[in-house]
C-alpha positions in Angstrom: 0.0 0.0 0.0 1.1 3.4 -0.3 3.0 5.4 2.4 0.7 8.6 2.5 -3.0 9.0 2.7 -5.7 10.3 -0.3 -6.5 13.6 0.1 -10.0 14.8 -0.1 -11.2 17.0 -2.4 -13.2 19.5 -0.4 -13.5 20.1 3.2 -15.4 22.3 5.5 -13.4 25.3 6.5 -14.3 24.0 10.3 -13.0 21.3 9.8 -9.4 22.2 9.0 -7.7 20.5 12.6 -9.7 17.4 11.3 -8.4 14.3 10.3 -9.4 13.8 6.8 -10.6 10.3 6.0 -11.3 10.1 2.5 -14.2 7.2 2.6 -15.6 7.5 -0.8 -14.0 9.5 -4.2 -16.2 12.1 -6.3 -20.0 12.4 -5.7 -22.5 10.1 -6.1 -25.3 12.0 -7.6 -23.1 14.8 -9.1 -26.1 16.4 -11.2 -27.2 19.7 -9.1 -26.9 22.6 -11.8 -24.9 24.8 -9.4 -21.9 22.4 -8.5 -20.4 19.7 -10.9 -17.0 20.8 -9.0 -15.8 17.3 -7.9 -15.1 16.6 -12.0 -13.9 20.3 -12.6 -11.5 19.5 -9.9 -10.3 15.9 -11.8 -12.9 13.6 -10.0 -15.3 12.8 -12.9 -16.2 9.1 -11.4 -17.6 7.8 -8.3 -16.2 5.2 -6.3 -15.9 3.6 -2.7 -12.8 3.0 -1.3 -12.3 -1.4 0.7 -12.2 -0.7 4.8 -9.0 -2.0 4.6 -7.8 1.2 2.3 -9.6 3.4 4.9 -8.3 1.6 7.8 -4.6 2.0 6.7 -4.9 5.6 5.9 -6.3 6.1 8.8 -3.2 4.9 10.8 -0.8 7.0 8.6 -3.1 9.5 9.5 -3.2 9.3 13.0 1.0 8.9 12.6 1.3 12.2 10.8 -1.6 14.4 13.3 -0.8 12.0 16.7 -2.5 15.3 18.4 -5.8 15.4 16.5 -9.0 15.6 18.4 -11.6 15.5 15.6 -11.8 13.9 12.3 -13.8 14.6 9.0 -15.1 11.8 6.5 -15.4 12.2 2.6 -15.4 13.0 -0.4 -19.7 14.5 -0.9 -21.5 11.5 0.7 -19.1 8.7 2.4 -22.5 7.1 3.7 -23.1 5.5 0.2 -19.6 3.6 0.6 -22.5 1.4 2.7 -23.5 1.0 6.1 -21.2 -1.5 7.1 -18.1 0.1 5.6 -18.9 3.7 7.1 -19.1 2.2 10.4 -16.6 0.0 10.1 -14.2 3.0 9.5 -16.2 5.1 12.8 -15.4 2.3 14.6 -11.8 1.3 14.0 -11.2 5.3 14.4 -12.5 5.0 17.7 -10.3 2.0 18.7 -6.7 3.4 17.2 -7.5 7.1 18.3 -8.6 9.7 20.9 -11.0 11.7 18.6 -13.3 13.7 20.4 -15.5 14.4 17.5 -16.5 13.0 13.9 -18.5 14.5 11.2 -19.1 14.0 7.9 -20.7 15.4 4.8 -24.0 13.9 3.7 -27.0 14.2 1.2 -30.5 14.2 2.5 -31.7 11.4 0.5 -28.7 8.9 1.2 -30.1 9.6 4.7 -33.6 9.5 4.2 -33.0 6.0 2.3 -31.1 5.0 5.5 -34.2 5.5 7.9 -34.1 5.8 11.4 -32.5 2.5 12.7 -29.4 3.1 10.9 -29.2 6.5 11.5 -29.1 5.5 15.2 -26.7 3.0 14.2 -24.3 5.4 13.0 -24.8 7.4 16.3 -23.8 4.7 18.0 -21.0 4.2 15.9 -19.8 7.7 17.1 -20.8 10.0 14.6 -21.7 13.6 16.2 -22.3 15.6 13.0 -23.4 16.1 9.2 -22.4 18.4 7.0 -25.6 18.5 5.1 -26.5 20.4 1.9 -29.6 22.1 2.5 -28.8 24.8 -0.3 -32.8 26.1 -0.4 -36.0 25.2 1.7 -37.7 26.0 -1.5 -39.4 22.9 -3.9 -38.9 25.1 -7.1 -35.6 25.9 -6.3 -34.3 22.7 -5.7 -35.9 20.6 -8.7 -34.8 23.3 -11.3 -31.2 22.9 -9.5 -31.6 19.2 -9.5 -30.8 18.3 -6.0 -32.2 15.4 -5.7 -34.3 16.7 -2.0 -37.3 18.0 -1.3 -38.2 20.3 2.1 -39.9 17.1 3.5 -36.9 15.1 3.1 -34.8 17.0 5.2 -37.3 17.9 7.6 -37.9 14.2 8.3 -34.4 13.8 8.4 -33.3 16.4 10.5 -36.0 14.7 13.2 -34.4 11.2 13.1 -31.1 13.1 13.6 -31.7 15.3 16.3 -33.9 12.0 17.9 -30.4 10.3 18.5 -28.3 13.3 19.1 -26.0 13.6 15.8 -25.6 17.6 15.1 -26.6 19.6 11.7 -25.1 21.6 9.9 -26.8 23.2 7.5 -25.3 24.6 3.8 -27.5 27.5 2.3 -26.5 29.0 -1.0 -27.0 32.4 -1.5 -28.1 33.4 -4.6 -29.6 30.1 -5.8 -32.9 31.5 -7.0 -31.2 33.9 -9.1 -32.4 37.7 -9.3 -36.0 36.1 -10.1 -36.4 34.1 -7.4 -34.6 35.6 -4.5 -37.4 36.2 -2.0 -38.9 32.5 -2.4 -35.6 31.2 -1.7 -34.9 32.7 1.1 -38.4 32.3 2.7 -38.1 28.4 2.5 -35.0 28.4 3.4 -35.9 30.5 6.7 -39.0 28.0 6.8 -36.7 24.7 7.0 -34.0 26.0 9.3 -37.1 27.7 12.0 -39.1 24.3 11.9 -35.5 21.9 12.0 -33.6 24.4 14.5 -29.9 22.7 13.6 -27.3 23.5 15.3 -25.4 25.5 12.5 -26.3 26.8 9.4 -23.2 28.1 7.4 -23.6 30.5 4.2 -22.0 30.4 0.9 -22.6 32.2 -2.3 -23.3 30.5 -5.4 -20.5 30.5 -7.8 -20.5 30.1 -11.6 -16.7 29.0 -12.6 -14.9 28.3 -15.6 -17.2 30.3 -17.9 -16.4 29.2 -21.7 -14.0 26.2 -20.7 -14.7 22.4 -20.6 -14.8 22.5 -17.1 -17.2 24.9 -16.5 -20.4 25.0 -13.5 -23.1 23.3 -15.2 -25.5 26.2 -14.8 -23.6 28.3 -17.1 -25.8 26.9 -19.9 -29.1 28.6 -18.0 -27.0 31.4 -17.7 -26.8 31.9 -21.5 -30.2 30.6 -22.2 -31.6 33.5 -20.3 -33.6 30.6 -18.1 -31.2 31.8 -14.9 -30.5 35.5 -14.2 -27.7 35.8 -11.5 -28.6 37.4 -8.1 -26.4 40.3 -8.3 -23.1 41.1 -5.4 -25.6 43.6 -3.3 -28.6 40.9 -4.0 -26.3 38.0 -2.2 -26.1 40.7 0.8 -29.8 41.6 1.0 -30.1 38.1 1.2 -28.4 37.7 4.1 -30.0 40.3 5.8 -33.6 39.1 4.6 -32.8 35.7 6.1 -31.3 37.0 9.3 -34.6 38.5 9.8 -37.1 35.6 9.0 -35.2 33.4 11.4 -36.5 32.7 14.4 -34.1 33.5 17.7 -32.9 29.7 17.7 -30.2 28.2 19.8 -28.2 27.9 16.2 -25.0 29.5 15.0 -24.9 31.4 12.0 -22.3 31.7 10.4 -20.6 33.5 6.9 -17.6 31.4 7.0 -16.0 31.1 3.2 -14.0 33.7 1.7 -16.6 33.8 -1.4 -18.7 35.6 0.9 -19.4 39.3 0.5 -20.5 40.1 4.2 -19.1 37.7 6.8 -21.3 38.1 9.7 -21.6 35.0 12.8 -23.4 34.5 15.7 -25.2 33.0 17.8 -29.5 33.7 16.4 -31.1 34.0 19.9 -28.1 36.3 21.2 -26.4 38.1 18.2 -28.9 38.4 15.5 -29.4 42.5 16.0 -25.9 42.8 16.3 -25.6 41.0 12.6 -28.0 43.1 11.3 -27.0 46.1 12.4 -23.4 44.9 10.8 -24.9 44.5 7.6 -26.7 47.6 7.8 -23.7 49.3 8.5 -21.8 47.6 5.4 -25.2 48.8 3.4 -25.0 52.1 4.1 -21.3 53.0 2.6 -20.8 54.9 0.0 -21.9 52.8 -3.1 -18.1 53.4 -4.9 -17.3 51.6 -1.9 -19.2 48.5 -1.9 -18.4 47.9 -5.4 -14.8 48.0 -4.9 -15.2 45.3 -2.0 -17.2 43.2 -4.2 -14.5 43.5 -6.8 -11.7 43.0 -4.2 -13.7 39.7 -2.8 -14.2 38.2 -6.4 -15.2 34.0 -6.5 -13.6 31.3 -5.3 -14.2 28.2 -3.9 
C-alpha cells in the first residue's frame, strides 16, 4: 500500500484541525446545476474505497496528526460507501485514536433511504455531526437545481437526527434562486431552518466557474439561455440580511464562513442576530463606490 493517505477533495473550513478520512471518491449523484465541482477538480467518477484502504490511511493518518481531536469523513457523501463500511471505519477510528469528535458530509436522501434504525446506528458508531447540503427550503428551487431533495426530506431527516443526538449543519447558497427568485428562496430556506432548529447553518454564495471552458459549472448553460439570471453582489447581501430576519431566535450558530462571501457576519441567532443586522446595515450604508470595490476586491472562489 502506499505510504501517505488520499487527500480529499473539499472540506469544511471548520474542519481544517480534522483528520481527513477520505471514505468514498467524487459524488455520487453529481447532477445539481450549481456544483459539478468534484469533475472540474479531476474527480469525474464515483467510487468507494475497501475498509482495509480506509483503515490503513487512517493509521498514517493518526502517525502524521498523533495530536488530532476531531476527524472529518469524505469526499460529498461517504455514507453511500455502505452502512457497514462507514461504520466499520467510525469504529476502527475510535479504537486506534482519541477523537473527540466526527462529522461528515452527507445528502439528505442517502439519509432518508437510511431510515431511522441506521441512522441510530451510526450514532452509536460515534458519529456527532453532518455536513448537510440544505442549499434552499424551496421545492422550485431545488428541482430546477436538481438536487435530488425535497423540504420534506430533510425535515424528516433532521428529526431522526436530532432523535439520537448527531448535530446539523446546514449549507445554504445564497443566490440560488437567481435575481427572479430571491425572496422564495430565502423564505423556505428561513422555513426549514425555523421548523429543524440545527445547530449550524453556514452560508456560501453560489458561484458560476470556468465560464467558456470544458470544465465549467453546469448552470452556465441557464446562464446563457436566459432561463437563470444571476442574483447580483448587493442581492447576495440583502439576502443575508432578509434571512437574518425571517429566522427565528434559535439556539443555532450562523455563520458566513468562506471567503466567497461578500458580508461575513456569525453568531449565535437568539443572542447576536441584532448585532448582525446592524453589521450589515452598517456595510449597506457605505458609500456605493465603496461596496463595489469590496465586491470586486472579494471576487469568487471556492
Amino acid at each position: 500500500m502506499i505510504d501517505h493517505p488520499e487527500a480529499l477533495i473539499i472540506r469544511p473550513p471548520s474542519e481544517w484541525r480534522s483528520l481527513l478520512v477520505r471514505i468514498t471518491r467524487g459524488c455520487n449523484w453529481n447532477r445539481c446545476r450549481f456544483c459539478g465541482i468534484y469533475p472540474a477538480m479531476g474527480q469525474p467518477d464515483f467510487s468507494r474505497r475497501t475498509l482495509d484502504e480506509i483503515k490503513h490511511d487512517i493509521d498514517l493518518l493518526i502517525r502524521l496528526h498523533p495530536g488530532a481531536e476531531t476527524a472529518f469523513f469524505g469526499d460529498a457523501d461517504p455514507l453511500a460507501a455502505g452502512q457497514d463500511t462507514f461504520i466499520g471505519a467510525a469504529h476502527y477510528l475510535r479504537e486506534v485514536s482519541e477523537i473527540q469528535r466526527l462529522t461528515c458530509y452527507a445528502r439528505a436522501s442517502t439519509l432518508h433511504k437510511l431510515g431511522p434504525e441506521n441512522i441510530r446506528l451510526l450514532a452509536e458508531a460515534g458519529l456527532n455531526r453532518v455536513h448537510l447540503g440544505l442549499e434552499s427550503g424551496d421545492p422550485e428551487i431545488l428541482q430546477f437545481h436538481r438536487k435530488g431533495q425535497s423540504p420534506e426530506m430533510v425535515v424528516t431527516v433532521a428529526r431522526w437526527l436530532k432523535e439520537v443526538g448527531i448535530e446539523i449543519s446546514y449549507y445554504v447558497l445564497l443566490g440560488l434562486g437567481g435575481r427572479d427568485k430571491s425572496e422564495q428562496h430565502i423564505t423556505g430556506t428561513a422555513r426549514i431552518i425555523n421548523e429543524t432548529e440545527p445547530e449550524f447553518v453556514r452560508l456560501r454564495r453560489l458561484w458560476l466557474y470556468g465560464a467558456g471552458s470544458e470544465g465549467e459549472c453546469p448552470l452556465m448553460q441557464q446562464v446563457r439561455d436566459g432561463s437563470f439570471i444571476e442574483q447580483t453582489p448587493e442581492g447576495t447581501v440583502f439576502e443575508v440580511r432578509q434571512l437574518l430576519e425571517l429566522l427565528e431566535p434559535l439556539d443555532t450558530f450562523f455563520a458566513c464562513d468562506h471567503a466567497n462571501n461578500y458580508i461575513n457576519v456569525s453568531g449565535l441567532l437568539k443572542e447576536d442576530r441584532e448585532d448582525m443586522l446592524r453589521e450589515i446595515d452598517d456595510f449597506l450604508a457605505l458609500p456605493e463606490e465603496q461596496r463595489q470595490a469590496h465586491y470586486t476586491r472579494v471576487g469568487s472562489r471556492i
